[in-house]
Structures are given as C-alpha cells and as structure tokens.
C-alpha positions, 0 to 999 in steps of 0.5 A: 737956807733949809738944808732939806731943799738943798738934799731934795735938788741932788734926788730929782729922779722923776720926770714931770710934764708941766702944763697950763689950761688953755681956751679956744675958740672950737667949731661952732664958736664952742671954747674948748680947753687944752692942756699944752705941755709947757716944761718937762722937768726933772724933780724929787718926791718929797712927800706923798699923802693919802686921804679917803673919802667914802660917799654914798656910792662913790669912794673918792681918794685924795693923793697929794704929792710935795715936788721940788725942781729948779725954779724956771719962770715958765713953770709958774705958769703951769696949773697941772702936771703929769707924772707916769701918766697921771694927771695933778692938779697943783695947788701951791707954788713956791720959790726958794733960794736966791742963787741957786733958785728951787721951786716946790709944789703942792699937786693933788690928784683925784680920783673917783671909783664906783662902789657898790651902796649894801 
C-alpha cells in the first residue's frame, strides 16, 4: 500500500466540485451542453505544474494538478472539476486501496492570454 496515499487522505483541505458533460436538446432543436455539479468533495493537492507555451500572439499556460479523495462510484463519472472557481478538466482517474478506497486524479487547466506580436 503507498504510505504517500494514505498521509494524502489525512490533508484534504480543499473543496472541489465534480461535474459531468451533458447534451440537451435547446430551443430550436439545438444540443446545448451543461456542466451539472454531481459531488462536492473534500480532497488534497498532491502536485501542481506549470508548462508555457508561447505562440505567435497568444501565451497558453498548462497547470496540472494531482488531487486525491475518498473513492465514490459517482465521481467516476465526472470529466471536469472546479476549484476556487477555476474550471479543470480531468485527464486520468485512478482508484487505489481496497478497504478504505481513495481516488486520485490528473486535472488540467487552460488558460489563454492575449499578447502582443513585437
């Protein structure tokens, strides 16, 4: 059993909102996707990177972020979270332990900022 998982349960310090994509039919027959909040969950921070990406007049910046919870079947079927109000999307899901379940998730962020081309 990883002893890192285990002192990662004790800290969970942050409040998330999982959510899962969702298609209706709008007005005029249009589909229109929702996000529904499915779980707020208390969870840890294991990890946080950073990458830059610079492109001719935009600056992209990739944040991932390793987040571990209590496992709960309902959370595998969420495919974005929101933490402080910032929107993830999360890339991998992985269930760990067998008696006292946890689950830890890869969620990365986007953002894009308009620069100026010199």
């Amino acid at each position: 059993m990883r002893s890192a998982m285990n002192s990662g349960l004790g800290q969970m310090r942050h409040r998330i909102s999982l959510m899962r994509e969702e298609y209706h039919q709008g007005a005029g027959g249009r589909l229109v996707k929702t996000t529904p909040i499915i779980a707020d969950v208390w969870a840890s921070i294991a990890d946080s990177t950073v990458d830059l990406v610079n492109r001719a007049d935009t600056q992209k910046q990739n944040t991932g972020l390793t987040v571990t919870m209590r496992y709960c079947e309902t959370s595998m079927t969420a495919s974005h979270a929101r933490l402080g109000g910032t929107m993830y999307r999360i890339t991998t899901k992985q269930k760990h332990g067998f008696l006292n379940p946890s689950l830890e998730m890869q969620m990365s962020r986007t953002d894009v900022q308009k620069g100026s081309v010199s």
